[in-house]
N, C-alpha and C positions, 0 to 999 in steps of 0.2 A: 609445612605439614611433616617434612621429614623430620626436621626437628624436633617436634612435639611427638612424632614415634619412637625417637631415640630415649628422650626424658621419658616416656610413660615405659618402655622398655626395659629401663635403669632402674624400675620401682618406686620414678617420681608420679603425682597425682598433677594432671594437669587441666587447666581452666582456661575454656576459651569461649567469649562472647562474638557472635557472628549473627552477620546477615549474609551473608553473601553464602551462595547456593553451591558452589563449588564444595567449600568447606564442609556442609552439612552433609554432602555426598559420602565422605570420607570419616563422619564421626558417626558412633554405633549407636551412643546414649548419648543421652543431654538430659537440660530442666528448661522447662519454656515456664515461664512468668505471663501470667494475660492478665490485664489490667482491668477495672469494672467500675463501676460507679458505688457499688459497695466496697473496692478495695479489691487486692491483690490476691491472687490465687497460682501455684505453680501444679504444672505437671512433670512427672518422671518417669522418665522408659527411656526404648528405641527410637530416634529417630525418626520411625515410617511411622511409630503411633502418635505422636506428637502433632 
């Protein structure tokens, strides 16, 4: 994680796929993808709204 703060820091845009609960703790925004029997649908925000 420290890592990915230095690159986002630098002005780089960084992309991380996670499950692990640790991680999510520590990231602000995301896109959650939920999958359906009609097809794919994403959400976008914070973290806690997701």
């Amino acid at each position: 994680m420290d890592e990915l703060d230095r690159l986002r820091e630098g002005g780089r845009a960084v992309g991380l796929i996670s499950h692990v609960s640790e991680l999510r703790e520590r990231i602000r925004a995301g896109i959650e993808v939920h999958r359906t029997d009609k097809g794919s649908h994403i959400s976008v925000g914070a973290i806690s709204e997701l």
